[in-house]
mmCIF file of the N, C-alpha and C atoms, coordinates in Angstrom:
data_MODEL
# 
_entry.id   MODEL 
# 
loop_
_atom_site.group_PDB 
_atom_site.id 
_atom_site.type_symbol 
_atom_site.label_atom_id 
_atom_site.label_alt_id 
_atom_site.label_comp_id 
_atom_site.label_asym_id 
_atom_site.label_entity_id 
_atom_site.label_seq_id 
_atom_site.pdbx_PDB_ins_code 
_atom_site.Cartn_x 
_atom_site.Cartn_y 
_atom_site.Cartn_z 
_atom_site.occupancy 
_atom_site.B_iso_or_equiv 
_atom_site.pdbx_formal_charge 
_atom_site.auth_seq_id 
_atom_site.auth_comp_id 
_atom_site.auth_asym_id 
_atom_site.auth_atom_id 
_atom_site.pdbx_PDB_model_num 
ATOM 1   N N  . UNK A 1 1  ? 75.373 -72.027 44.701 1.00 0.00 ? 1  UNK A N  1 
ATOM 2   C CA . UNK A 1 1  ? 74.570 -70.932 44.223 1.00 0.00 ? 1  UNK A CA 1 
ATOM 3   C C  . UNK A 1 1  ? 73.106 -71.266 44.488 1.00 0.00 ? 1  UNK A C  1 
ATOM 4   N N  . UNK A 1 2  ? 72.413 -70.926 45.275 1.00 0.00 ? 2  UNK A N  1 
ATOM 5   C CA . UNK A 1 2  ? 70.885 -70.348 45.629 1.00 0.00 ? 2  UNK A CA 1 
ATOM 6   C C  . UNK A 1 2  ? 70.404 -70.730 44.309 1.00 0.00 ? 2  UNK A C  1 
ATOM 7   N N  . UNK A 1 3  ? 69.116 -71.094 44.172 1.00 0.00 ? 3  UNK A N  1 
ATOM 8   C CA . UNK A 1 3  ? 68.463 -70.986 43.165 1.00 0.00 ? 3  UNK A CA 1 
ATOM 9   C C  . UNK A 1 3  ? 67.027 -71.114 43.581 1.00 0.00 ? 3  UNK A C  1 
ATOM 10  N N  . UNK A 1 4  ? 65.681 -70.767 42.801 1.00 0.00 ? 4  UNK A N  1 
ATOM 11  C CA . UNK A 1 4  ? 64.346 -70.550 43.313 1.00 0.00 ? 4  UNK A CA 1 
ATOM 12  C C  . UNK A 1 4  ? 63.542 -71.435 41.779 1.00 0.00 ? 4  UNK A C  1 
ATOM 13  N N  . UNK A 1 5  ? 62.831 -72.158 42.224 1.00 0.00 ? 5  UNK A N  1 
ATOM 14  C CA . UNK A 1 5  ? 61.912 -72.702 41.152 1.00 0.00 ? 5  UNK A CA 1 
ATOM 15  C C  . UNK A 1 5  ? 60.620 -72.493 41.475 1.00 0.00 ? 5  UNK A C  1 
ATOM 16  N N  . UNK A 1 6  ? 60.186 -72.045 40.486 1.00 0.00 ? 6  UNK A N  1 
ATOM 17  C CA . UNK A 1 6  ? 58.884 -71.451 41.266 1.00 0.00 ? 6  UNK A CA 1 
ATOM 18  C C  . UNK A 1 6  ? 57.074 -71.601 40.289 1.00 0.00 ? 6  UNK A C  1 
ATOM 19  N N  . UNK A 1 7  ? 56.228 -72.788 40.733 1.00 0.00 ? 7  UNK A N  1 
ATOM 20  C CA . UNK A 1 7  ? 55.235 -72.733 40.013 1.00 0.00 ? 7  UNK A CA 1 
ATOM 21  C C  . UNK A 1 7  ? 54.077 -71.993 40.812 1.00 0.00 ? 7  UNK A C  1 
ATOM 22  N N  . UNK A 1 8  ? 53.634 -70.814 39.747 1.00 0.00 ? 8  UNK A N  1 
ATOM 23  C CA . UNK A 1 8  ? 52.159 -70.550 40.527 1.00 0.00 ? 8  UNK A CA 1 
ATOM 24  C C  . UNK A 1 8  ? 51.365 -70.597 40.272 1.00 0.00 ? 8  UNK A C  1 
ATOM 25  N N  . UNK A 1 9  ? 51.015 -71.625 38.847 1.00 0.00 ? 9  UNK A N  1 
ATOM 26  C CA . UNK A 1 9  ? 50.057 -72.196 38.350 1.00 0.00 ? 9  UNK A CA 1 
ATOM 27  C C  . UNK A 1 9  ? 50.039 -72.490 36.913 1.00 0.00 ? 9  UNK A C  1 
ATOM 28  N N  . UNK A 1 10 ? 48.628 -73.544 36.791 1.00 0.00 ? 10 UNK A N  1 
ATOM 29  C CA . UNK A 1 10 ? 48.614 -73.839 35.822 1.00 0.00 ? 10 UNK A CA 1 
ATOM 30  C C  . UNK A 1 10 ? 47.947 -73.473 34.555 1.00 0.00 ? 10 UNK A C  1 
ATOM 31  N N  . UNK A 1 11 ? 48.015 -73.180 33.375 1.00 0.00 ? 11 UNK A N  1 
ATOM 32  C CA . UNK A 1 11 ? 47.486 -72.282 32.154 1.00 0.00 ? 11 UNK A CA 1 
ATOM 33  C C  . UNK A 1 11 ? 45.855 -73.251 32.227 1.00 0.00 ? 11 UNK A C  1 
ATOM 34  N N  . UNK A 1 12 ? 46.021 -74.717 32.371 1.00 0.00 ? 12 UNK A N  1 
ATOM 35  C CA . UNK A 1 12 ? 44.918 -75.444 31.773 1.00 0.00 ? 12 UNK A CA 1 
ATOM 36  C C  . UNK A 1 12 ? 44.033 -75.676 33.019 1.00 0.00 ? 12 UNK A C  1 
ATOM 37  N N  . UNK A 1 13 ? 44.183 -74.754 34.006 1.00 0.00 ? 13 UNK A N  1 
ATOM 38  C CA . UNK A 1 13 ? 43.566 -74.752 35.155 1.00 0.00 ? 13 UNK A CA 1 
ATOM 39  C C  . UNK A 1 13 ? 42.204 -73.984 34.936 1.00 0.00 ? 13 UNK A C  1 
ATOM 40  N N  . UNK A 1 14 ? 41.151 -74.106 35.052 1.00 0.00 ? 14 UNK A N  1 
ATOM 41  C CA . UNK A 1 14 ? 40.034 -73.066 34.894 1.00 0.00 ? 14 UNK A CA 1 
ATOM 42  C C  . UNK A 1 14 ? 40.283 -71.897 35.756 1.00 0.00 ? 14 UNK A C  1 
ATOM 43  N N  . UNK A 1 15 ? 40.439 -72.333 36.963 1.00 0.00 ? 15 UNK A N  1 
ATOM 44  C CA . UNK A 1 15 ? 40.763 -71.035 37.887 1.00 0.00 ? 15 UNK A CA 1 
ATOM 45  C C  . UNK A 1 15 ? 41.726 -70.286 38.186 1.00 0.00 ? 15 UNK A C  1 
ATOM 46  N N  . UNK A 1 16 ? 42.998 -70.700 37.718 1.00 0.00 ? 16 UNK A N  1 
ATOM 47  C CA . UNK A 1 16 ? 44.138 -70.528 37.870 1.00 0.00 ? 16 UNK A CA 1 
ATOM 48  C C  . UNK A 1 16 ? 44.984 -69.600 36.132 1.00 0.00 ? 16 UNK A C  1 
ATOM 49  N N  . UNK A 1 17 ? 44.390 -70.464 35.457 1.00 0.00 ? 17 UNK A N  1 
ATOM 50  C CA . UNK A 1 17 ? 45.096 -70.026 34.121 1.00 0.00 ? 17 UNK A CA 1 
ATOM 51  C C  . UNK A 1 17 ? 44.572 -68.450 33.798 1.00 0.00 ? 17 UNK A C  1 
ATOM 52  N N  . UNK A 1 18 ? 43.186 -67.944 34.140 1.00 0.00 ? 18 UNK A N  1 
ATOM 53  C CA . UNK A 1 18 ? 43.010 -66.458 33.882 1.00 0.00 ? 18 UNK A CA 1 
ATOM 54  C C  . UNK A 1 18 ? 43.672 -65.673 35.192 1.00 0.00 ? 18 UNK A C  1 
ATOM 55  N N  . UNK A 1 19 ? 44.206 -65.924 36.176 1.00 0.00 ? 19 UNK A N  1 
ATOM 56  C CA . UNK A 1 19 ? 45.191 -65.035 36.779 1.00 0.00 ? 19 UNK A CA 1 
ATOM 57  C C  . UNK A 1 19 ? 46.191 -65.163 36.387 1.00 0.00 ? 19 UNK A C  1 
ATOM 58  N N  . UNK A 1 20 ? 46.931 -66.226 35.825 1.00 0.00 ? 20 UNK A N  1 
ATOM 59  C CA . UNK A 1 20 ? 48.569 -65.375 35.451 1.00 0.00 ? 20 UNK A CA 1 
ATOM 60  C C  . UNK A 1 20 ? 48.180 -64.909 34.527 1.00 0.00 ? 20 UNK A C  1 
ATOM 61  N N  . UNK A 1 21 ? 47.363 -64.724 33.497 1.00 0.00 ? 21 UNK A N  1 
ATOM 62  C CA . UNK A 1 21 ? 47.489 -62.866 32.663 1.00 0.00 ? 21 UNK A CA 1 
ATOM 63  C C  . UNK A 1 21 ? 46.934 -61.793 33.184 1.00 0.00 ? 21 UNK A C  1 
ATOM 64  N N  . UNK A 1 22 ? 46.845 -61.754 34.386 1.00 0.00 ? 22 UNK A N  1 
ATOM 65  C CA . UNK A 1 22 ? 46.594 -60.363 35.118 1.00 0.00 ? 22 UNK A CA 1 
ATOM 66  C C  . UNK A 1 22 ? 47.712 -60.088 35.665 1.00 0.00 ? 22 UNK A C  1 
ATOM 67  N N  . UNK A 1 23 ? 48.256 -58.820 35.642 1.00 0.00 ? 23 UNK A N  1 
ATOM 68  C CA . UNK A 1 23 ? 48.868 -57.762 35.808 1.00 0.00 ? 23 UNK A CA 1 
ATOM 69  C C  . UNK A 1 23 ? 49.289 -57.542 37.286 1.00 0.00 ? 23 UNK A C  1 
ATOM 70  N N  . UNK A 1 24 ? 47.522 -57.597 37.783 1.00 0.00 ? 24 UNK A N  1 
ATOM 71  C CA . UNK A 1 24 ? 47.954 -57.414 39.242 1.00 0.00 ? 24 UNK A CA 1 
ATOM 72  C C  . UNK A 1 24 ? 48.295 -58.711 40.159 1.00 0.00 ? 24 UNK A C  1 
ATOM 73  N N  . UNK A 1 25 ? 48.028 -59.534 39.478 1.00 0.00 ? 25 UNK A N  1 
ATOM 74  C CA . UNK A 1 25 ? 48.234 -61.313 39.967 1.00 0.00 ? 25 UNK A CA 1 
ATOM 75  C C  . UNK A 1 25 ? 49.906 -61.426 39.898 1.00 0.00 ? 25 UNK A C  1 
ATOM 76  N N  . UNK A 1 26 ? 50.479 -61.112 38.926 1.00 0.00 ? 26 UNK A N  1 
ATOM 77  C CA . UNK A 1 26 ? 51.696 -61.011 38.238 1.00 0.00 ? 26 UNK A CA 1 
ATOM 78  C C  . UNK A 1 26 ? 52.441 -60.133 39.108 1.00 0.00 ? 26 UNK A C  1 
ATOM 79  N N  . UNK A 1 27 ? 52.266 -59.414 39.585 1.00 0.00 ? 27 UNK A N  1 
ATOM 80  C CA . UNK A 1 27 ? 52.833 -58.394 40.366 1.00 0.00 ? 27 UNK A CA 1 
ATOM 81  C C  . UNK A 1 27 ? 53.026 -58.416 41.827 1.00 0.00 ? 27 UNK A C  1 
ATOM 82  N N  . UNK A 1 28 ? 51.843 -58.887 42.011 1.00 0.00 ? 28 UNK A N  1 
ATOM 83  C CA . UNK A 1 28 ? 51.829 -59.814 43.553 1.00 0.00 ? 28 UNK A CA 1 
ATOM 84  C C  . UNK A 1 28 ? 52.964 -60.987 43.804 1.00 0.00 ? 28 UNK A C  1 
ATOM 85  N N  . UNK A 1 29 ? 52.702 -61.763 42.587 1.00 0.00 ? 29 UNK A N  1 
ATOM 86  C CA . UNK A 1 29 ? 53.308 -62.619 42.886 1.00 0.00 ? 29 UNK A CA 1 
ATOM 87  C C  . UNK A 1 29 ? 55.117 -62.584 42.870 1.00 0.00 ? 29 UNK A C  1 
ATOM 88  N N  . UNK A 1 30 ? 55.454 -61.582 41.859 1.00 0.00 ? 30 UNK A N  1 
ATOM 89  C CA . UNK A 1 30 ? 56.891 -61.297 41.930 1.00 0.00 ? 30 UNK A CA 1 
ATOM 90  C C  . UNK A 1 30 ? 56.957 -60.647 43.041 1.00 0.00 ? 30 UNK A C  1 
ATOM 91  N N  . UNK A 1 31 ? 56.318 -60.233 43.900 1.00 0.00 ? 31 UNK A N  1 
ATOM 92  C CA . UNK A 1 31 ? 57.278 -59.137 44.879 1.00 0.00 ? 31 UNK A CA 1 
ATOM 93  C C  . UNK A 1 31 ? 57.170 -60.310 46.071 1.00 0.00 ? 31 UNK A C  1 
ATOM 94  N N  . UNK A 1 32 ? 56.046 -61.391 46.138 1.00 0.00 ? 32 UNK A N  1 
ATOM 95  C CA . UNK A 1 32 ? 56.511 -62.327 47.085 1.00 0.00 ? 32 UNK A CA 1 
ATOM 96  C C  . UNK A 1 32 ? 57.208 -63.086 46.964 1.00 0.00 ? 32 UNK A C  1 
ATOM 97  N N  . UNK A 1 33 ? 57.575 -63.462 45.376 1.00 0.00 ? 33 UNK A N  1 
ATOM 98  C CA . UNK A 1 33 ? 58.996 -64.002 45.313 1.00 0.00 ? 33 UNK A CA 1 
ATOM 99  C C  . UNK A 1 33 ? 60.365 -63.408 45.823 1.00 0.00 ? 33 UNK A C  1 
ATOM 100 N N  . UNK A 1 34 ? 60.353 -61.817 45.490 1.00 0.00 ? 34 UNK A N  1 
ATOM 101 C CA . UNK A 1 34 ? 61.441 -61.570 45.541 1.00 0.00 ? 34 UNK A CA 1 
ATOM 102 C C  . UNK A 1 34 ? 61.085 -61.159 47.149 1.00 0.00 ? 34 UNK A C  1 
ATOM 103 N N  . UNK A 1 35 ? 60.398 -61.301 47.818 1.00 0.00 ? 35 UNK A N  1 
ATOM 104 C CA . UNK A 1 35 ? 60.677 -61.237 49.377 1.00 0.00 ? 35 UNK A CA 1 
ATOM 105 C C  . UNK A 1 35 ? 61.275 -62.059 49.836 1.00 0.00 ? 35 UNK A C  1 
ATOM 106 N N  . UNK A 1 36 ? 61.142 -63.492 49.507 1.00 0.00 ? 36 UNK A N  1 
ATOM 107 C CA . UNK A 1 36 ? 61.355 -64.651 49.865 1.00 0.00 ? 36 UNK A CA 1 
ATOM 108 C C  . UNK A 1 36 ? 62.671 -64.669 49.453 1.00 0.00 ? 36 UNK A C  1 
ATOM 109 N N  . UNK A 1 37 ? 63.260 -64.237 48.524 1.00 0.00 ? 37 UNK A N  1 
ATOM 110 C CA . UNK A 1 37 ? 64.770 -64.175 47.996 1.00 0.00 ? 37 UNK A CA 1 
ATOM 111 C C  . UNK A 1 37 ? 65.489 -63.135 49.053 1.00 0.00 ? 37 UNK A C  1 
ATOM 112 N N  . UNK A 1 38 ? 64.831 -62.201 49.292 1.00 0.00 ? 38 UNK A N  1 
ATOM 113 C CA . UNK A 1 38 ? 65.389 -61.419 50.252 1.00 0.00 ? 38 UNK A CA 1 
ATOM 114 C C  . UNK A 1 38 ? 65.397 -61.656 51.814 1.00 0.00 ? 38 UNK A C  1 
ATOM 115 N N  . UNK A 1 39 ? 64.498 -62.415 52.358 1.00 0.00 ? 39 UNK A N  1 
ATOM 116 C CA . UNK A 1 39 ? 64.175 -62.974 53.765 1.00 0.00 ? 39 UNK A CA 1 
ATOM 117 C C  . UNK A 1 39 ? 65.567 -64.225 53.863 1.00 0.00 ? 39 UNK A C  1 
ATOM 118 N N  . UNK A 1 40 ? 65.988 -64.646 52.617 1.00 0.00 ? 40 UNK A N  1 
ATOM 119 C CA . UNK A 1 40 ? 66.546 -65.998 52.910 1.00 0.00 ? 40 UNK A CA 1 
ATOM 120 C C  . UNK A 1 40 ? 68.259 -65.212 52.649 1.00 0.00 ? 40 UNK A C  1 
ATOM 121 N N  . UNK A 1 41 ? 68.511 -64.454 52.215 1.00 0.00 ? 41 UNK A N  1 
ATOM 122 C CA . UNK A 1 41 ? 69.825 -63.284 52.154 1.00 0.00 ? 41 UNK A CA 1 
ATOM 123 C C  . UNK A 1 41 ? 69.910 -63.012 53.210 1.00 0.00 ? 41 UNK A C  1 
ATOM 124 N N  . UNK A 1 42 ? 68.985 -62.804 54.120 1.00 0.00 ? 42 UNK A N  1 
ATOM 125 C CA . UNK A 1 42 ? 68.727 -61.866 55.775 1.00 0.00 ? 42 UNK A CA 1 
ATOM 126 C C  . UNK A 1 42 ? 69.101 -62.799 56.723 1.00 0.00 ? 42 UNK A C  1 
ATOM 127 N N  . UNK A 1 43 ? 68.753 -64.299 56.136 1.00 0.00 ? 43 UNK A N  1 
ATOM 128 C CA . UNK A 1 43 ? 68.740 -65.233 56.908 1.00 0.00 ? 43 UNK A CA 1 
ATOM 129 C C  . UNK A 1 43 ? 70.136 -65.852 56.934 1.00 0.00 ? 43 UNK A C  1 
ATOM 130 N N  . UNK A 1 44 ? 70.554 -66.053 55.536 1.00 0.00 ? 44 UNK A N  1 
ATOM 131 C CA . UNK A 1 44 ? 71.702 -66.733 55.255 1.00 0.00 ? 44 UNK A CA 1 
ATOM 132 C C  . UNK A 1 44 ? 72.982 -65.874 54.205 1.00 0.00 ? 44 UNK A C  1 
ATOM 133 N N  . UNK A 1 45 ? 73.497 -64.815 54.748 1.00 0.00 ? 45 UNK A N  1 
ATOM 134 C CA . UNK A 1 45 ? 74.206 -64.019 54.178 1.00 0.00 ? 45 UNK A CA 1 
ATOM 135 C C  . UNK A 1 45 ? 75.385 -64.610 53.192 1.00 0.00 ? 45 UNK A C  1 
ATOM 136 N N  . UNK A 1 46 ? 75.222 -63.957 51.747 1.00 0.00 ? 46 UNK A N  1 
ATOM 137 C CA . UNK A 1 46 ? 76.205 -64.892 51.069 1.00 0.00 ? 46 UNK A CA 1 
ATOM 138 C C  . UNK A 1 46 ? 77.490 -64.931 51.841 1.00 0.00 ? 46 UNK A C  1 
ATOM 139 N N  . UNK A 1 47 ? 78.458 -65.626 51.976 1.00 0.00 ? 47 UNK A N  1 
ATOM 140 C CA . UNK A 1 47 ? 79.978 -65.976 52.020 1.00 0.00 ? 47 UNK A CA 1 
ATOM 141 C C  . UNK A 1 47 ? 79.416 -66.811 53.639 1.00 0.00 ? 47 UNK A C  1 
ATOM 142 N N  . UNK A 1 48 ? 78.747 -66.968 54.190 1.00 0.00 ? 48 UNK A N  1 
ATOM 143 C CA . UNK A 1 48 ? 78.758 -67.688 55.204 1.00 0.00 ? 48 UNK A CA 1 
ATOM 144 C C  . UNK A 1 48 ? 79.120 -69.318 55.049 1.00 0.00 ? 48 UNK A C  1 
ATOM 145 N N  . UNK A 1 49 ? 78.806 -69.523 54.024 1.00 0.00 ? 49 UNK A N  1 
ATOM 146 C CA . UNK A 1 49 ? 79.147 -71.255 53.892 1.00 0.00 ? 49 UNK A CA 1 
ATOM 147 C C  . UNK A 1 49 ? 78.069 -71.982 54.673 1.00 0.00 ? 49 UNK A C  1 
ATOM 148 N N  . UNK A 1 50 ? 76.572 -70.928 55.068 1.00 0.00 ? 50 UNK A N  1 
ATOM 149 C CA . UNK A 1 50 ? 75.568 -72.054 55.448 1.00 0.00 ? 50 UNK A CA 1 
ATOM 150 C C  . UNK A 1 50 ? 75.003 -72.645 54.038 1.00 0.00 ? 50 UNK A C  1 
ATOM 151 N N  . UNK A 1 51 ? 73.994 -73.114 54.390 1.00 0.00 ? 51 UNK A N  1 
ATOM 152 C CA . UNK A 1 51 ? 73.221 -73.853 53.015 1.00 0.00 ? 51 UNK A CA 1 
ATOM 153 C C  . UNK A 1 51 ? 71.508 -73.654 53.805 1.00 0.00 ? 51 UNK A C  1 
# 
């Protein structure tokens, strides 16, 4: 089973910690996750037995 771990930053970061409570930071960043979940489906179709 596929799985995705995913850090995009850190809270105690000065520069980093006030974008993950933005909305539009947050939003960006899920849809390039879930591209990346979808590029690697395109790539490696479940039941194939690649890895």
């Amino acid at each position: 089973m596929p799985s995705v771990l995913v850090g995009v930053g850190f809270l105690s970061n000065e520069d980093e910690g006030p974008l993950l409570g933005q909305d539009q930071f947050q939003d960006e960043t899920a849809r390039a996750v879930a591209r990346a979940v979808m590029n690697f489906f395109d790539r490696y179709p479940p039941g194939t037995g690649e890895n």
